[in-house]
C-alpha positions in Angstrom: 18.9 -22.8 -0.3 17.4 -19.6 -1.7 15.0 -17.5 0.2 12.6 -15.5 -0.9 11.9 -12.4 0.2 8.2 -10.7 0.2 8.0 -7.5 -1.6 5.5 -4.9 -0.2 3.0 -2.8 -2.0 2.0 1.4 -1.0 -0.8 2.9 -2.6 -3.1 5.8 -1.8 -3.8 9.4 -2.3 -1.8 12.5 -2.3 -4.5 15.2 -0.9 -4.4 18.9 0.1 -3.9 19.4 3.9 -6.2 21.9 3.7 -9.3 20.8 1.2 -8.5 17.6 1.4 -8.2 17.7 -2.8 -5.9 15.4 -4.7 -3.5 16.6 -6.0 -2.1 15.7 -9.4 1.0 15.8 -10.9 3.5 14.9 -7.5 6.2 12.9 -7.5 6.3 10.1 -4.6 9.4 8.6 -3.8 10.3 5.3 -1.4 13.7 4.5 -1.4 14.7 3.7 -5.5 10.6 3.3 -6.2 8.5 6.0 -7.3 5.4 6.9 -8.9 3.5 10.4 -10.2 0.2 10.7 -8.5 -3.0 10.8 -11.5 -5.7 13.6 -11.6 -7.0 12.5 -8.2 -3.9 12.2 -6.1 -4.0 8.5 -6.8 -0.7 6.6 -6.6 0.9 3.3 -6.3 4.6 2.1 -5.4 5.5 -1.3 -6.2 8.3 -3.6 -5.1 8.9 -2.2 -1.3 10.5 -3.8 1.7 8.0 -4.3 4.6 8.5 -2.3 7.9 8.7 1.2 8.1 9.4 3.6 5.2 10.6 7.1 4.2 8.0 8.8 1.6 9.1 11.8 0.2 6.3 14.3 -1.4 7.1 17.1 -4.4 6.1 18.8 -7.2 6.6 22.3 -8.8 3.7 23.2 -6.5 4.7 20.7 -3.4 7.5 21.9 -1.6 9.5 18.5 -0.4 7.6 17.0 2.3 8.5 14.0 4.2 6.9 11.1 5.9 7.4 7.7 7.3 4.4 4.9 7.2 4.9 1.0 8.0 4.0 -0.9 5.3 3.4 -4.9 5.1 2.3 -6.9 2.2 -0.4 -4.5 0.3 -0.6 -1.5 2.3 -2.9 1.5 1.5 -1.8 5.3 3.0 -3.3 8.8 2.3 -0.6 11.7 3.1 -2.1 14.7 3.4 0.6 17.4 2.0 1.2 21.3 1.5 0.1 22.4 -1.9 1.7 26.2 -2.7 -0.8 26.6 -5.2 -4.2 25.5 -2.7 -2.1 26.6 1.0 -0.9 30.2 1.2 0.8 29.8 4.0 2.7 26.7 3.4 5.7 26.3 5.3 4.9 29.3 7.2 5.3 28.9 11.1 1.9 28.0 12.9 0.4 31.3 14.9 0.5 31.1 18.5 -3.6 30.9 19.6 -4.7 30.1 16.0 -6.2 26.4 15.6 -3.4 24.1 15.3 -0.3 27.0 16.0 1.8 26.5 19.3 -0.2 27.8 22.2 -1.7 25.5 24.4 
């Protein structure tokens, strides 16, 4: 008895955390399937296992991000990522009182 076993499908946009711009040019990696996003942040990753998944973000100009989304059958996802070249502050440490930083 064989069984067959359904492959999923992730597509979306890479965009700029802070413009919301896509961003061309970064590598997005699912387990052994990856893809280069086009001139619009556009990408697709083929042949995936349904349920949750680690994404992993870079470029020269993307420092590694990662994320995890659920995916079934054909599943779209925008990730909204850290650009060095669009954020100045990427990766620095949120202000305290600033919108978004640590206080409360």
């Amino acid at each position: 008895m064989t069984v067959a076993l359904a492959l999923a499908m992730l597509s979306g946009r890479v965009l700029d955390r802070t413009t919301g711009q896509g961003l061309a040019h970064v590598r997005v990696t699912a387990g052994s399937s990856h893809a280069t996003t086009d001139r619009s942040g556009g990408f697709t990753l083929r042949g995936l296992k349904s349920g949750p998944l680690g994404v992993t973000l870079e470029s020269d100009d993307v420092p590694v991000q990662h994320f995890t989304v659920t995916v079934r059958g054909a599943t779209e996802h925008d990730f909204r990522a850290c650009s060095t070249t669009l954020d100045y502050n990427c990766g620095a440490p949120a202000l305290p009182n600033a919108p978004g930083g640590g206080a409360s």
